[in-house]
SERO-4910 file (N, C-alpha, C, O; in steps of 0.05 Angstrom, whole numbers):
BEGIN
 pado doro    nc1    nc2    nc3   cac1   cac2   cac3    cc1    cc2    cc3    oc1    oc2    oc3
  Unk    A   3012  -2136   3365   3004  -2110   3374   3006  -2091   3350   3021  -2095   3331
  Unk    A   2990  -2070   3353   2986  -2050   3325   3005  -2030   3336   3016  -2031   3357
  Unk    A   3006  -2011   3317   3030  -1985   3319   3007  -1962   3324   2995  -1955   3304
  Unk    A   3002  -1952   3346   2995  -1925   3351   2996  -1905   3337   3018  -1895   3337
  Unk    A   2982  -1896   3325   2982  -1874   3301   2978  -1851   3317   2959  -1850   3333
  Unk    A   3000  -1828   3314   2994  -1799   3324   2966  -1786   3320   2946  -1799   3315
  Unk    A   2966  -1765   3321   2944  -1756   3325   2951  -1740   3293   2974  -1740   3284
  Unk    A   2930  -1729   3281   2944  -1711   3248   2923  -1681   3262   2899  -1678   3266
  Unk    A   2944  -1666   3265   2925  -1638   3261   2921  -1627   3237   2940  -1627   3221
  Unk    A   2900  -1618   3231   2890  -1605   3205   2881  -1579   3208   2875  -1564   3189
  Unk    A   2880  -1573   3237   2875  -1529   3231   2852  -1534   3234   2843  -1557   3233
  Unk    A   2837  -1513   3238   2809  -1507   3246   2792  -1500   3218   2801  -1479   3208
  Unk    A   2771  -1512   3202   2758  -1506   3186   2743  -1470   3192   2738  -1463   3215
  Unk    A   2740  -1458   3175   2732  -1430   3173   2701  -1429   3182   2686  -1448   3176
  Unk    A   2693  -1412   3193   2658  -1411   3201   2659  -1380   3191   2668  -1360   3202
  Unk    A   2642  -1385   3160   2624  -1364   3146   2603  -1375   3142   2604  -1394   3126
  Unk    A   2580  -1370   3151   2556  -1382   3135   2554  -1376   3104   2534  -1387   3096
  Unk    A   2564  -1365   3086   2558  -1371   3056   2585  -1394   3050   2585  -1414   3035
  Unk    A   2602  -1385   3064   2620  -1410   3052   2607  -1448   3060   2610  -1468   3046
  Unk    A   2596  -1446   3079   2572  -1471   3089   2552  -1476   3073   2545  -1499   3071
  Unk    A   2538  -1456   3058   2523  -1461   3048   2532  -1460   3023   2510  -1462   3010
  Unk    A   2548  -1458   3006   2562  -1467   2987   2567  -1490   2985   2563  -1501   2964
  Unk    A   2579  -1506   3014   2590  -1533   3023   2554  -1548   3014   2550  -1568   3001
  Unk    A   2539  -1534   3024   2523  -1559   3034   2493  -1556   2998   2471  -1568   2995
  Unk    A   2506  -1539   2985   2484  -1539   2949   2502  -1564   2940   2491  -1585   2932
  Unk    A   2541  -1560   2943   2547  -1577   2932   2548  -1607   2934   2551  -1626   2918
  Unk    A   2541  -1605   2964   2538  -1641   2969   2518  -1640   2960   2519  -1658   2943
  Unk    A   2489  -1629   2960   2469  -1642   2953   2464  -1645   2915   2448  -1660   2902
  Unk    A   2483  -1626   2906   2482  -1640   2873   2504  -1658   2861   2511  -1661   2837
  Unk    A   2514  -1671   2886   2533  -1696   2880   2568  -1686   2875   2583  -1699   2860
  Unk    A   2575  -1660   2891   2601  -1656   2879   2613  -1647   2916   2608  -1629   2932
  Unk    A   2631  -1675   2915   2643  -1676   2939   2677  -1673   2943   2693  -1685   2929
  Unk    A   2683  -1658   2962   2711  -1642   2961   2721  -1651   2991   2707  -1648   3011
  Unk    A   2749  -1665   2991   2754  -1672   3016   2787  -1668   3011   2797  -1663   2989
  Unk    A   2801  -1670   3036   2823  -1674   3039   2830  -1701   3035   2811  -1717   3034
  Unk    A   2855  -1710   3032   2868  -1737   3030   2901  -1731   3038   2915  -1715   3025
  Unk    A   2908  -1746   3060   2933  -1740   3066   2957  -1753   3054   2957  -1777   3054
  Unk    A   2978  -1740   3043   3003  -1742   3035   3025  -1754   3068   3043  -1771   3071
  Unk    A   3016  -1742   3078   3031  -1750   3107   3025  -1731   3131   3008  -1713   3128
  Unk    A   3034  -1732   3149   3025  -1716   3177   3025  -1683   3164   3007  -1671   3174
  Unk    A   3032  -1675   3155   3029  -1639   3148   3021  -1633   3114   3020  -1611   3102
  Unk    A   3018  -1651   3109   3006  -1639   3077   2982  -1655   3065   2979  -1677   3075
  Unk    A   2968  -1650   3050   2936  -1658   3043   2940  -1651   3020   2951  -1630   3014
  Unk    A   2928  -1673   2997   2915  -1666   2974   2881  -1652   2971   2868  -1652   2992
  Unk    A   2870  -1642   2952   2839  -1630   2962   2842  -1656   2938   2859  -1657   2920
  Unk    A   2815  -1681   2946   2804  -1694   2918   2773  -1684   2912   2758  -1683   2931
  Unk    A   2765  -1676   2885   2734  -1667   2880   2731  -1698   2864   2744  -1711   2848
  Unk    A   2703  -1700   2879   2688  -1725   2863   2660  -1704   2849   2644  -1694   2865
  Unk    A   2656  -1700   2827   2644  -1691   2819   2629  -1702   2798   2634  -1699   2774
  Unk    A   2608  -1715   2809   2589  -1729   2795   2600  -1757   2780   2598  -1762   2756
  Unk    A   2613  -1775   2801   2633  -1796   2786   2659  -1790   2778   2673  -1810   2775
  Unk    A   2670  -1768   2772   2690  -1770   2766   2708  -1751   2790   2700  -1733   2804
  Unk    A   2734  -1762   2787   2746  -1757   2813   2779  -1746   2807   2796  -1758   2794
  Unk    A   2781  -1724   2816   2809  -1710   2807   2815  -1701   2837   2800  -1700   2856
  Unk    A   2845  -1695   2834   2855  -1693   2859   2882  -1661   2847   2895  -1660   2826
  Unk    A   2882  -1642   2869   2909  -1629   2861   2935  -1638   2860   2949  -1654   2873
  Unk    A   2940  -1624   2843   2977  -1639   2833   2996  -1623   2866   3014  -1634   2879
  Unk    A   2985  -1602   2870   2995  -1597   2901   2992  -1603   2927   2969  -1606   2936
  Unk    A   3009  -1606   2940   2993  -1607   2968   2988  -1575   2985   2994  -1552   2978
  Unk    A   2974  -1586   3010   2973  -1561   3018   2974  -1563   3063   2966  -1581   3078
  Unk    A   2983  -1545   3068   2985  -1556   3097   2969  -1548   3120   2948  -1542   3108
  Unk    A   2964  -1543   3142   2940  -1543   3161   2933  -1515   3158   2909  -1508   3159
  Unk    A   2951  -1498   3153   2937  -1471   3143   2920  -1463   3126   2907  -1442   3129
  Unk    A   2919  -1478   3109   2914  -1472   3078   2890  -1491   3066   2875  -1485   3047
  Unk    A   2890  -1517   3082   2879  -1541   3062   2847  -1527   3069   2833  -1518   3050
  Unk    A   2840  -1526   3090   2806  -1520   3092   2802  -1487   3075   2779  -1483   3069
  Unk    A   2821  -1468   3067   2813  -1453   3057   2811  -1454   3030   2797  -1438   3017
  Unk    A   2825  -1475   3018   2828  -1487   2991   2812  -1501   2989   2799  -1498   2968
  Unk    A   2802  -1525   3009   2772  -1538   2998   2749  -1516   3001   2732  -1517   2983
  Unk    A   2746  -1495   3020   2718  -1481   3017   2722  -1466   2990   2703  -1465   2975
  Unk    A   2751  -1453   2981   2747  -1430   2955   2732  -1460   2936   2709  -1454   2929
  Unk    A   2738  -1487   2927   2733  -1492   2910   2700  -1508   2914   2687  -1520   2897
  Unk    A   2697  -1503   2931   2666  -1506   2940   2652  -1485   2940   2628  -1490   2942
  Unk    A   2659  -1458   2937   2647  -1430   2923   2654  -1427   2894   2642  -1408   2883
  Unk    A   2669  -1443   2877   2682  -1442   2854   2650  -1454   2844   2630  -1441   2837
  Unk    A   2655  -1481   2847   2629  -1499   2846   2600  -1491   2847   2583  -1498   2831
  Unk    A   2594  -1474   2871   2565  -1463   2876   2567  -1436   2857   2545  -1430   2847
  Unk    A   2588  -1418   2850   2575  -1401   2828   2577  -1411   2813   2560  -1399   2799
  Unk    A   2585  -1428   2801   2593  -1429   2765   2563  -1450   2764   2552  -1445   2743
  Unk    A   2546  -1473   2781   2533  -1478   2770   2502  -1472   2785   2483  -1487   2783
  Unk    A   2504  -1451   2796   2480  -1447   2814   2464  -1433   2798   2440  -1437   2800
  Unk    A   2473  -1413   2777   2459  -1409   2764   2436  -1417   2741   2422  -1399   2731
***
């Protein structure tokens, strides 16, 4: 028999439409930003950005992690949208 895994809450992602459409220039020019869990309350953000793949040296917890992946998915759409 397998071990039942709890459930992981992660907080409610933010609804701005520019922060979405930030989300969605960067998936389509290959630079993808996700959470990765450390354990039930903390998340690394990893960016795969065009093959190469870095992760923060911090974690961050259900408050915080979706506001930390959208700032660096607006970081991403200004610096190369232009």
């Amino acid at each position: 028999m397998g071990v039942k895994k709890k459930p992981c809450d992660m907080g409610k992602s933010p609804f701005k439409e520019s922060l979405w459409e930030a989300q969605r220039w960067c998936i389509r020019e290959g630079i993808h930003i996700a959470p990765q869990a450390k354990n039930d309350t903390a998340w690394y953000v990893v960016i795969k950005n065009k093959g190469k793949v870095n992760a923060t040296p911090d974690t961050f917890g259900k408050t915080e992690i979706w506001l930390k992946i959208f700032e660096y998915y607006k970081y991403y759409y200004d610096k190369h949208r232009k």
